[in-house]
VEXMAR-546228 format. One line per 10 residues: number of its first residue (from 1); their letters; for each residue x, y, z of N, C-alpha, C. Coordinates in nm, 3 decimals, always signed. Layout:
residues N
NUM	a	X/Y/Z/X/Y/Z/X/Y/Z ~ ...
end
This chain:
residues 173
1	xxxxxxxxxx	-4.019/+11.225/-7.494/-3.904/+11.147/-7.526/-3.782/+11.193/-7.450 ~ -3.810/+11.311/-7.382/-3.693/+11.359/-7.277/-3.635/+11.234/-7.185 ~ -3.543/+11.208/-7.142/-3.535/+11.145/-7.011/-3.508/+11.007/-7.052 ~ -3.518/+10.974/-7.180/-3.524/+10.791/-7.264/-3.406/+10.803/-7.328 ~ -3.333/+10.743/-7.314/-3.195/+10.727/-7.407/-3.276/+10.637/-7.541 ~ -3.223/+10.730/-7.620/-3.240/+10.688/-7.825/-3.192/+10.547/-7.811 ~ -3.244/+10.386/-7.849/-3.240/+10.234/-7.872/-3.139/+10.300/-8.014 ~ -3.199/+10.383/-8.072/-3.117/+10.358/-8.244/-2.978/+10.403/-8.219 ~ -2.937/+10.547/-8.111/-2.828/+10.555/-8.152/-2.771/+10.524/-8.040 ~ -2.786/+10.449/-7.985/-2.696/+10.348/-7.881/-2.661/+10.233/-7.927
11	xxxxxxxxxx	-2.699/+10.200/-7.995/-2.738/+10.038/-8.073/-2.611/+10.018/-8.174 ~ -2.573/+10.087/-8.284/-2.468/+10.074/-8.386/-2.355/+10.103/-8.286 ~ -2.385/+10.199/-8.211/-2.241/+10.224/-8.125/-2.157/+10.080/-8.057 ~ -2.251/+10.003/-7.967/-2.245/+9.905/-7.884/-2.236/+9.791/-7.958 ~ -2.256/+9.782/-8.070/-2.278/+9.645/-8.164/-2.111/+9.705/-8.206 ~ -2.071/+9.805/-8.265/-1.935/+9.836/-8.335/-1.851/+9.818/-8.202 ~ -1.851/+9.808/-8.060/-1.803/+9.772/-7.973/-1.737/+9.651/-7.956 ~ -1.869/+9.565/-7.955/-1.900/+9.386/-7.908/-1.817/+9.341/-8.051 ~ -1.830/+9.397/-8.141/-1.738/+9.357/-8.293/-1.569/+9.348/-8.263 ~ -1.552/+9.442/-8.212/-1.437/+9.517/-8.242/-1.380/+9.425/-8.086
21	xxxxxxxxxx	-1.440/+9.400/-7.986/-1.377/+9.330/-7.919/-1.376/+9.173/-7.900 ~ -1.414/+9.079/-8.006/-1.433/+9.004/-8.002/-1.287/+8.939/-8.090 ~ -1.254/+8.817/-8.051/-1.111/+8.776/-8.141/-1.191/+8.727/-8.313 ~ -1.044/+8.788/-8.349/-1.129/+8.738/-8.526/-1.053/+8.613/-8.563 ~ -1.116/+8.531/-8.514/-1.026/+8.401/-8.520/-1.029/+8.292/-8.696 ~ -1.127/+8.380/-8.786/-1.087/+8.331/-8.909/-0.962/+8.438/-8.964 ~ -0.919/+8.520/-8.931/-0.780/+8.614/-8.967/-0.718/+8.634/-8.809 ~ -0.659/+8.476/-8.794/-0.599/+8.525/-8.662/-0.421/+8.540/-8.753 ~ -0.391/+8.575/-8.630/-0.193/+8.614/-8.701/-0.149/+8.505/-8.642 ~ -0.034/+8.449/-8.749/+0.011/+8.362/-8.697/+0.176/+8.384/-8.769
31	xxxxxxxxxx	+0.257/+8.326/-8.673/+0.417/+8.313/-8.746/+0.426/+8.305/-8.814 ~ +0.518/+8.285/-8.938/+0.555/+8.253/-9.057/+0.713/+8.296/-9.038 ~ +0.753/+8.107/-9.062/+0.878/+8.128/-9.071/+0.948/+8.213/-9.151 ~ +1.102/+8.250/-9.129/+1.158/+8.327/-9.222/+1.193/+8.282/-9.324 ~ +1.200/+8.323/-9.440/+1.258/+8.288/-9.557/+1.407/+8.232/-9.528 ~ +1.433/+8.086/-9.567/+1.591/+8.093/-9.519/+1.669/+8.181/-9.610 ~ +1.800/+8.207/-9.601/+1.909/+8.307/-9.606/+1.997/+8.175/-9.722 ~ +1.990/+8.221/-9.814/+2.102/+8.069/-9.911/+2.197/+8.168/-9.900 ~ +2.218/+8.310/-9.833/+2.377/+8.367/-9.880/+2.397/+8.402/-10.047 ~ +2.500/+8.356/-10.065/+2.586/+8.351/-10.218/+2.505/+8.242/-10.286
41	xxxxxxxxxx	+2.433/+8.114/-10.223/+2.423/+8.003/-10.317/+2.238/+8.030/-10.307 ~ +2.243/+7.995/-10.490/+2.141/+8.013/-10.515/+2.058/+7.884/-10.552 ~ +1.911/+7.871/-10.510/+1.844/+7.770/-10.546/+1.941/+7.634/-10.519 ~ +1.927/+7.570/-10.413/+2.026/+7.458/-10.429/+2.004/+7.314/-10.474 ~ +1.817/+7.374/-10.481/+1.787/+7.215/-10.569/+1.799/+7.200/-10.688 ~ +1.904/+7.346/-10.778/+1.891/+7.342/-10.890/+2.076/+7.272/-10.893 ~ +2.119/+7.285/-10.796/+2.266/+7.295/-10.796/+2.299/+7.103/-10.807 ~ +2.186/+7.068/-10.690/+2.259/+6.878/-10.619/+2.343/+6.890/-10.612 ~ +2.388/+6.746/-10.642/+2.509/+6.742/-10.605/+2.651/+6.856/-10.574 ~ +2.624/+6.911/-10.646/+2.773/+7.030/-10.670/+2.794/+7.101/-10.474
51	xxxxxxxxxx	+2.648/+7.076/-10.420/+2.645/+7.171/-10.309/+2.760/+7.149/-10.204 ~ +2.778/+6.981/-10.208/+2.871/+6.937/-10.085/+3.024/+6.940/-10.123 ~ +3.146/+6.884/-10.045/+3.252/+6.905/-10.068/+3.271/+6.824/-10.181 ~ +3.389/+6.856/-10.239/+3.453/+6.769/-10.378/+3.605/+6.746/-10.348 ~ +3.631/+6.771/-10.470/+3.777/+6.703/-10.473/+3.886/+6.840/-10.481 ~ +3.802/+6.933/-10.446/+3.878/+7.065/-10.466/+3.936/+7.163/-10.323 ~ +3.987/+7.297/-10.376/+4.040/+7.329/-10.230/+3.927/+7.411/-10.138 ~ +3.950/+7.495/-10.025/+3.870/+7.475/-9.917/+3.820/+7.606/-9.976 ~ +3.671/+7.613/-9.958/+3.613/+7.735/-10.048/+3.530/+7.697/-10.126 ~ +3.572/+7.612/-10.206/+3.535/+7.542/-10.330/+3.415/+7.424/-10.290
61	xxxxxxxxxx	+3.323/+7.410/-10.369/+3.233/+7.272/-10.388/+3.181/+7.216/-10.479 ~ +3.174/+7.105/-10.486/+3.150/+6.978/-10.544/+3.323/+6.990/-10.651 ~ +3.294/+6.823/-10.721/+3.409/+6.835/-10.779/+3.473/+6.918/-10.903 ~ +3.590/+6.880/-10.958/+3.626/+6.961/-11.087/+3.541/+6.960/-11.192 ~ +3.523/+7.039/-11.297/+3.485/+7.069/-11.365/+3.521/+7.054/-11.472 ~ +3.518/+6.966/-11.582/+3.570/+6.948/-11.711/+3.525/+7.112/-11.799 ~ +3.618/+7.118/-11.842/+3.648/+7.269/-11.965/+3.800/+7.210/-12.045 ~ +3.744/+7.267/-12.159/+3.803/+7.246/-12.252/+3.924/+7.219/-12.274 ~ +4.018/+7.309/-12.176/+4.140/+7.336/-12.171/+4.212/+7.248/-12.105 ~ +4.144/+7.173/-12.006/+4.178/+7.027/-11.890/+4.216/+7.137/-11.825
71	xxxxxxxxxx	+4.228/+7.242/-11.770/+4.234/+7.276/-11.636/+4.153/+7.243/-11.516 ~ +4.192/+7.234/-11.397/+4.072/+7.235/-11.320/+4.044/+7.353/-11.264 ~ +3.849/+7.322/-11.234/+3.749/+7.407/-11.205/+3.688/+7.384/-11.127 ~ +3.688/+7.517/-11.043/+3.590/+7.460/-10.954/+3.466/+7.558/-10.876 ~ +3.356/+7.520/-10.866/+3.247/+7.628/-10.833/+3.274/+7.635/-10.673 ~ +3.286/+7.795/-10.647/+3.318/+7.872/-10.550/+3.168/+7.910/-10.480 ~ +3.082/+7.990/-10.577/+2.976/+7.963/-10.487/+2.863/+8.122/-10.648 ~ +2.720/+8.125/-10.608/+2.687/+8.204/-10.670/+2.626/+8.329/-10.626 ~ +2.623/+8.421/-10.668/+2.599/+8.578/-10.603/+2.452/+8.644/-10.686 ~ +2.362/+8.617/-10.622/+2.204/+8.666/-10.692/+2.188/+8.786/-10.674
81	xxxxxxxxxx	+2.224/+8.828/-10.504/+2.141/+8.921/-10.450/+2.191/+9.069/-10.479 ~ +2.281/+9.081/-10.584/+2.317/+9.235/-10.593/+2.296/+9.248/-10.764 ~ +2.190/+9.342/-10.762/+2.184/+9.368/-10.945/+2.292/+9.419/-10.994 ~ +2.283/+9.346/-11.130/+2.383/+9.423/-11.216/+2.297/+9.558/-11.305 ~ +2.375/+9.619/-11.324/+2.347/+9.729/-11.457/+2.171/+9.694/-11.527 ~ +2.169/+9.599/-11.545/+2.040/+9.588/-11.647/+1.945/+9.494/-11.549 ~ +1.958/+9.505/-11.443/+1.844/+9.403/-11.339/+1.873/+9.290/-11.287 ~ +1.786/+9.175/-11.296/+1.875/+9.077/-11.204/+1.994/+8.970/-11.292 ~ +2.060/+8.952/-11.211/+2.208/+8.948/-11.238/+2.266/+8.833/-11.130 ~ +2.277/+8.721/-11.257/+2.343/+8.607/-11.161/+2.490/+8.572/-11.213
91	xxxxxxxxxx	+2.588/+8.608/-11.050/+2.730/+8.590/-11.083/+2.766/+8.419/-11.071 ~ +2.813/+8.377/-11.140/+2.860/+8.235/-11.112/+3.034/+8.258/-11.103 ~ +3.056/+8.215/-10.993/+3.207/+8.248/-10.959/+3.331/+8.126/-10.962 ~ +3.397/+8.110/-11.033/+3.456/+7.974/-11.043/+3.623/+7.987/-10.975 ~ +3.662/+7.927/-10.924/+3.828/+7.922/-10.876/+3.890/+7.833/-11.017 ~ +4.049/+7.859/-11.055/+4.076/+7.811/-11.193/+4.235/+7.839/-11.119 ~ +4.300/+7.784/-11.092/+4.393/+7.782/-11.024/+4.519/+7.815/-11.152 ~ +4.539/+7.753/-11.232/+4.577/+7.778/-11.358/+4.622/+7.880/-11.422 ~ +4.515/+7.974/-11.425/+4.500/+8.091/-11.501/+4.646/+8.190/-11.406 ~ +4.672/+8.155/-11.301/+4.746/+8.242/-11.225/+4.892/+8.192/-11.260
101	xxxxxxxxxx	+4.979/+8.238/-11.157/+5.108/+8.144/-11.129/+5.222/+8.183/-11.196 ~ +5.329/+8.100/-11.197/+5.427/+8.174/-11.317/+5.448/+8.118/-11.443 ~ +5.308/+8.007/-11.487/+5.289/+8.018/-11.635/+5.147/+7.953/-11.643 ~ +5.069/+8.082/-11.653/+4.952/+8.087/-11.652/+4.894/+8.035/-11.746 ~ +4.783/+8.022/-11.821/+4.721/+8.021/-11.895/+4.676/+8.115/-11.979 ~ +4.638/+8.140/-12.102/+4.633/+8.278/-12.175/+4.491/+8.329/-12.158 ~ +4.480/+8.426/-12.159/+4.324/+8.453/-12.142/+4.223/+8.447/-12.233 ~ +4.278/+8.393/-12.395/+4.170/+8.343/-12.459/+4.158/+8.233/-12.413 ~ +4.215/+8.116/-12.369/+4.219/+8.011/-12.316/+4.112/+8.013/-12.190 ~ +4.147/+8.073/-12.078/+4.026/+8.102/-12.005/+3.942/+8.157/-12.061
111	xxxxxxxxxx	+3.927/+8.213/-12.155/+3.759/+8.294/-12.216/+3.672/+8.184/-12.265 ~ +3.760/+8.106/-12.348/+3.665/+7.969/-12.383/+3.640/+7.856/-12.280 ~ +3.691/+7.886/-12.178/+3.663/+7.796/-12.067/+3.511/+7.842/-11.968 ~ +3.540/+7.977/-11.988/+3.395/+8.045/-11.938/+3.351/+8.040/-11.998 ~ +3.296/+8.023/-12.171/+3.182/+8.033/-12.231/+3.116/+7.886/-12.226 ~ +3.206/+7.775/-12.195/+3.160/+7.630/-12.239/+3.094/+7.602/-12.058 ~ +3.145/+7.682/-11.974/+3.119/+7.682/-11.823/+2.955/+7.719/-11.818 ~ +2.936/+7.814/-11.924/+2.850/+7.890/-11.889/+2.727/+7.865/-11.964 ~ +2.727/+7.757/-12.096/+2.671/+7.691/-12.164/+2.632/+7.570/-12.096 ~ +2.749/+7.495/-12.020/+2.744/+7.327/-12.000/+2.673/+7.313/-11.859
121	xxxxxxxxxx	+2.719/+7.403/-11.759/+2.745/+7.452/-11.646/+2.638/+7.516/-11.556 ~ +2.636/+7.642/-11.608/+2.526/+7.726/-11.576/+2.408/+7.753/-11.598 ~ +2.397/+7.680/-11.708/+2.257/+7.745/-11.742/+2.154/+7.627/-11.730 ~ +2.240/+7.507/-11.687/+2.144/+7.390/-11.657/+2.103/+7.411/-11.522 ~ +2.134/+7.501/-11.400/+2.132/+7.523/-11.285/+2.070/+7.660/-11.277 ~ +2.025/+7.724/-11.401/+1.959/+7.843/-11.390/+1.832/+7.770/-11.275 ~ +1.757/+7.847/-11.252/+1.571/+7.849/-11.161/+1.465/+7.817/-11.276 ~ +1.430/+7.684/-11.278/+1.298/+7.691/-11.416/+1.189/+7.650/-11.301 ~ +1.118/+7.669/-11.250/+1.056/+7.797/-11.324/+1.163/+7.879/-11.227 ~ +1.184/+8.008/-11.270/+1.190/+8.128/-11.196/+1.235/+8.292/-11.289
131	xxxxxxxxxx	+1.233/+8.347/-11.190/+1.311/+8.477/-11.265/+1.442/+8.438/-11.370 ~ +1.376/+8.529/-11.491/+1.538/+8.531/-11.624/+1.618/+8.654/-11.587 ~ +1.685/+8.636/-11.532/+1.811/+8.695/-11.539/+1.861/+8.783/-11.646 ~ +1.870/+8.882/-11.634/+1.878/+8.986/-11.739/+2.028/+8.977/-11.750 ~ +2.107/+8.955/-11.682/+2.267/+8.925/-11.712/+2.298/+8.778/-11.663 ~ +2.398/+8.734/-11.686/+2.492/+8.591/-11.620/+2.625/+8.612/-11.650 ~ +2.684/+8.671/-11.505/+2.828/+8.686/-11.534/+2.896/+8.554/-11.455 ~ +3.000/+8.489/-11.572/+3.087/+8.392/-11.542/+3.244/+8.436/-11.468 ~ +3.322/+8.409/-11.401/+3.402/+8.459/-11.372/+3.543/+8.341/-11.303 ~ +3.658/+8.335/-11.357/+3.736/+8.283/-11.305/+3.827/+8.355/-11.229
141	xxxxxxxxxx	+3.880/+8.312/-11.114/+4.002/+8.386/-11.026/+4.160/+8.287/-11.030 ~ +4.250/+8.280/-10.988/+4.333/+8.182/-10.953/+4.352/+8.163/-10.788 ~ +4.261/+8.286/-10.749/+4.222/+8.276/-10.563/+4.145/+8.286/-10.548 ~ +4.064/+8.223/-10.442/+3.919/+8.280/-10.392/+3.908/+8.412/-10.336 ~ +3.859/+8.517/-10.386/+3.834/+8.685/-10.327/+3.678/+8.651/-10.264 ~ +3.682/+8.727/-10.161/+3.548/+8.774/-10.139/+3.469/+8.871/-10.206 ~ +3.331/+8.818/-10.261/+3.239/+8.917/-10.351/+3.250/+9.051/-10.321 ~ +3.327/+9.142/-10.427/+3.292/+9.291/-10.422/+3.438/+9.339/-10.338 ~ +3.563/+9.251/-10.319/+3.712/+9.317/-10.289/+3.781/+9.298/-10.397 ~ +3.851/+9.400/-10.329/+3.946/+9.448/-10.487/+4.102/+9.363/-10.430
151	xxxxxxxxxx	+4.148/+9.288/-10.568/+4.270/+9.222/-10.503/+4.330/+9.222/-10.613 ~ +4.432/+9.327/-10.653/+4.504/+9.316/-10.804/+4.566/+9.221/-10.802 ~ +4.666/+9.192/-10.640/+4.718/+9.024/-10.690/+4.674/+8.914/-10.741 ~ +4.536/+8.916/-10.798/+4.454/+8.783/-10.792/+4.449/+8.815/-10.932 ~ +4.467/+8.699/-11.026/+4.440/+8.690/-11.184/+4.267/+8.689/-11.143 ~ +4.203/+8.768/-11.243/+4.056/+8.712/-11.269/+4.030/+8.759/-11.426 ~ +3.938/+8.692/-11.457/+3.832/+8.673/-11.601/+3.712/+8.673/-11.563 ~ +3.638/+8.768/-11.634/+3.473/+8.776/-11.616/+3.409/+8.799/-11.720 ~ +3.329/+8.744/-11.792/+3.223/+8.746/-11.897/+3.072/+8.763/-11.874 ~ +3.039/+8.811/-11.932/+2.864/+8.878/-11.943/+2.853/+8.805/-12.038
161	xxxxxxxxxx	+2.759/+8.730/-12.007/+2.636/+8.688/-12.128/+2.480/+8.704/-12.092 ~ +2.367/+8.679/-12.197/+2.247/+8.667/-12.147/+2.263/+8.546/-12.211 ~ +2.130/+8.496/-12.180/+2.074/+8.366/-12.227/+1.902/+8.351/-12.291 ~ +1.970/+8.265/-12.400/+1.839/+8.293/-12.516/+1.842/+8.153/-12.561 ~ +1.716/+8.071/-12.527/+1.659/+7.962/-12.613/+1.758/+7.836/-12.548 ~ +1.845/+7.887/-12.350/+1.882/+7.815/-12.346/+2.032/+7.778/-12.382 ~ +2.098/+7.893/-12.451/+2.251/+7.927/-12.468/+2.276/+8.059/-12.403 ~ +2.397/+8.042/-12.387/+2.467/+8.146/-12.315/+2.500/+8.265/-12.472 ~ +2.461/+8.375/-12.488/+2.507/+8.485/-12.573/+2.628/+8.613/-12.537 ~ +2.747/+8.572/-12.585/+2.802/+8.705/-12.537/+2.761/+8.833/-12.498
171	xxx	+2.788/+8.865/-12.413/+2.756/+9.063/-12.443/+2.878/+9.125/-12.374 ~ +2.886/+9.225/-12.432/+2.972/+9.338/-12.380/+2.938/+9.427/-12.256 ~ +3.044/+9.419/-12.189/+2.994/+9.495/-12.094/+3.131/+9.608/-12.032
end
């Protein structure tokens, strides 16, 4: 058997070869687009209409917003992608022009304007199906700030609630 190259152990070698170089065209790779980028706005087929311009100022979309108080409201835009404290955490950010100025509005006045915002408003535009939101903070400014700057000149109001059965629930935060 000197002088004969081994059929057996040439054989698995050359077969794990012809394998390994052949294209695997039932798991070939292929692109996959990117996930688009919504930014601040979340789910926008939950939003419609509200997405395009309204009757409000530049920043702002879709039109005013009835709340209680007849001020106008208007949705600025929403902030998913940074958790709050207890997990995911959807900011709904509203402009309230009102609340500012040199005769503002009182801030129980805006507090009940965010809870009926956040009842009437928000929670019909939550994701069904999707992730529950372990927080929903409502928030009015009398300016538009950019998410996460600090602007003491700017009146703001912000409320935490969760949501249960479909209502907005206070919480403290």
């Amino acid at each position: 058997m000197t002088g004969r190259p081994r059929i057996t152990t040439l054989l698995p070698g050359a077969l794990a070869g012809l394998v390994l170089a052949l294209p695997a065209s039932a798991q070939e790779l292929r692109e996959v687009p990117p996930v688009p980028d919504y930014g601040a706005m979340m789910h926008p087929g939950n939003l419609g209409e509200d997405l395009g311009p309204g009757d409000g100022p530049e920043g702002t979309k879709g039109d005013a917003i009835p709340v209680p108080s007849g001020q106008k409201v208007w949705w600025i835009d929403v902030i998913h992608n940074e958790a709050g404290p207890d997990g995911l955490t959807y900011r709904f950010r509203f402009l309230a022009p009102q609340i500012g100025g040199r005769s503002p509005l009182s801030s129980d006045i805006a507090l009940k304007d965010i809870e009926a915002l956040c009842n009437g408003w928000v929670v019909p535009r939550l994701p069904q199906p999707g992730p529950e939101p372990a927080q929903v903070m409502v928030s009015l400014s009398d300016q538009i700030v950019p998410f996460g700057d600090a602007a003491p000149e700017v009146v703001q109001y912000f409320d935490s609630f969760s949501v249960e059965d479909g209502n907005c629930v206070w919480e403290f935060f």
